[in-house]
C-alpha positions as CSV (number, residue, x, y, z in Angstrom):
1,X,64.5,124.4,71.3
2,X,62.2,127.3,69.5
3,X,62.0,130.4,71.1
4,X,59.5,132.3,69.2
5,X,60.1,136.3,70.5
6,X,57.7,139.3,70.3
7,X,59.0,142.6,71.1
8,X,56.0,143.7,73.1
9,X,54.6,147.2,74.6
10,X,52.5,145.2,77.5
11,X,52.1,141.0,77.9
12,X,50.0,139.4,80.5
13,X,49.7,135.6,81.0
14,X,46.1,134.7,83.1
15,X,45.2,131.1,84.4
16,X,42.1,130.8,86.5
17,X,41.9,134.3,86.4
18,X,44.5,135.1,87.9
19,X,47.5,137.3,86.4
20,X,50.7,135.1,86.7
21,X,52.9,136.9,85.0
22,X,53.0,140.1,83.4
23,X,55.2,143.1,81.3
24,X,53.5,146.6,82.0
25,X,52.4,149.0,79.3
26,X,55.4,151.5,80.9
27,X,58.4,149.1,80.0
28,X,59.3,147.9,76.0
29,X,60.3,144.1,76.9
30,X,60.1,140.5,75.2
31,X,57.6,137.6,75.1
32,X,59.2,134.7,74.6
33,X,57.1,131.3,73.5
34,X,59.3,128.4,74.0
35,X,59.4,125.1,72.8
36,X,61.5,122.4,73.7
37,X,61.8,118.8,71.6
38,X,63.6,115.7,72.4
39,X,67.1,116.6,71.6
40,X,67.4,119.5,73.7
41,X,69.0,120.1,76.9
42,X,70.3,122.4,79.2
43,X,73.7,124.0,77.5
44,X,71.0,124.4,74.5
45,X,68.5,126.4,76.8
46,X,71.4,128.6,77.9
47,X,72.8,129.4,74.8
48,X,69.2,130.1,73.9
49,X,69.4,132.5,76.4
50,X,72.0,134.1,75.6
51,X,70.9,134.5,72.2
52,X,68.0,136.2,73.8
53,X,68.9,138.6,76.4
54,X,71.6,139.8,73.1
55,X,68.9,140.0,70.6
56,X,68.8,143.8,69.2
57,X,65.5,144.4,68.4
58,X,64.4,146.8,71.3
59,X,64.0,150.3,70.1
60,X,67.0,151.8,68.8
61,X,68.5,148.0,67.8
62,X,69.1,147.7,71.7
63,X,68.7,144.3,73.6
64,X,67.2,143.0,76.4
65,X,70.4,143.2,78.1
66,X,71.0,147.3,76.7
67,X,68.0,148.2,78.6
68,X,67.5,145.7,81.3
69,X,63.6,145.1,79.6
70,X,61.5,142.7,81.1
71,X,61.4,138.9,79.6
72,X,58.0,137.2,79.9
73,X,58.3,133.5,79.3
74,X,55.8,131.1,78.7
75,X,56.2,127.1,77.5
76,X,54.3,126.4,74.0
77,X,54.6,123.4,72.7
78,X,52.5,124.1,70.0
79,X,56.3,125.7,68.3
80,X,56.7,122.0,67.5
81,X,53.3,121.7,65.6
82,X,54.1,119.2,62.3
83,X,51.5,120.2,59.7
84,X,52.7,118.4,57.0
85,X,49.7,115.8,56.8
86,X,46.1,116.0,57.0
87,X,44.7,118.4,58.9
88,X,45.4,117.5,62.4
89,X,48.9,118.5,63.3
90,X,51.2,116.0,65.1
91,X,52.7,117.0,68.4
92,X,55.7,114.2,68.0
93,X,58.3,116.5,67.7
94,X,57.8,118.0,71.1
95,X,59.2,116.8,73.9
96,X,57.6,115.4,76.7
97,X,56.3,117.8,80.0
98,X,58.9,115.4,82.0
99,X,61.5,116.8,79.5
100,X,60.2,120.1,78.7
101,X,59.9,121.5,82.2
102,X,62.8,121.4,83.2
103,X,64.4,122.4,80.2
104,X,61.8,125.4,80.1
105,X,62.9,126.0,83.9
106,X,67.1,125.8,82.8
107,X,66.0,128.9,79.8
108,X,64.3,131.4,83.0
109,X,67.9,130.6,85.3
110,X,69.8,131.4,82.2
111,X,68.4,134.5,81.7
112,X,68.3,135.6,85.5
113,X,72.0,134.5,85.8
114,X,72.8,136.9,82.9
115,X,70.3,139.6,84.4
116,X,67.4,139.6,83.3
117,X,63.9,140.3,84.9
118,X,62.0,137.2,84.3
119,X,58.4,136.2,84.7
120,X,56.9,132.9,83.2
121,X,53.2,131.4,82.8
122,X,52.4,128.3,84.4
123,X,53.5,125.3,82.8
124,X,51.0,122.6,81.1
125,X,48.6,124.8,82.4
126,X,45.4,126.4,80.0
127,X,47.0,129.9,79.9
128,X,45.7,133.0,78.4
129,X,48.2,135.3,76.6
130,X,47.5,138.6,76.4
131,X,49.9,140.9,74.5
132,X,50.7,143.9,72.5
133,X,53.1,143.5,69.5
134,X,55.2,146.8,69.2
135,X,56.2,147.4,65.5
136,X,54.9,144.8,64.7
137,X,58.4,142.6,65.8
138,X,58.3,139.1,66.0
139,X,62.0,136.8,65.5
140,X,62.0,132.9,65.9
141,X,65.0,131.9,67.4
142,X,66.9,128.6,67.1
143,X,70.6,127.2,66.6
């Protein structure tokens, strides 16, 4: 699992025009891109989580968890992109939406077990991904 993290000002997530999910321009909080592959599974979305709601890199070097900030999630497969060849990227290394969902699904409880505010995108859907990087600040995150 890749968790690719922006520290972010304001985020938004739109599909069909509609706002699904969204961080508001008066809270600091995260964007988090995940991407799940075929080795994953649900003590790895956890502790992914964990990692997360931990991460110091809110104002200050506060986390998540320091200032209760909000956590938008949205599933990107994309994180698994193998460019290596050509110039058509393989998706192999992703796993499969039958996989990934859930697994995308087991990172959100995490991080509402441990506290967090968490709202997601829709997955496998076309999604629109609005956002506003705040330093700039962006961390990948894996273990």
């Amino acid at each position: 699992m890749r968790v690719l993290v922006q520290r972010v000002s304001s985020a938004s997530v739109t599909v069909d025009g509609e706002v699904v999910g969204a961080i508001t321009p008066a809270h600091q909080g995260l964007l988090a891109l995940v991407g799940v592959t075929h080795t994953d599974d649900a003590d790895v979305a956890a502790r992914l989580a964990e990692k997360l709601w931990r991460l110091r890199i809110l104002d200050g070097e506060r986390s998540a968890h320091d200032e209760n900030a909000p956590i938008l999630v949205v599933s990107q497969f994309t994180l698994y992109a193998n460019t290596e060849k050509g110039r058509r990227p393989s998706w192999n290394a992703a796993a499969p939406g039958a996989v990934a969902e859930p697994l995308v699904g087991a990172f959100c409880d995490a991080l509402r077990a441990l506290g967090a505010e968490v709202q997601t995108g829709v997955f496998g859907a076309h999604m629109s991904v609005q956002l506003v990087n705040d330093g700039p600040v962006t961390v990948l995150l894996e273990l």
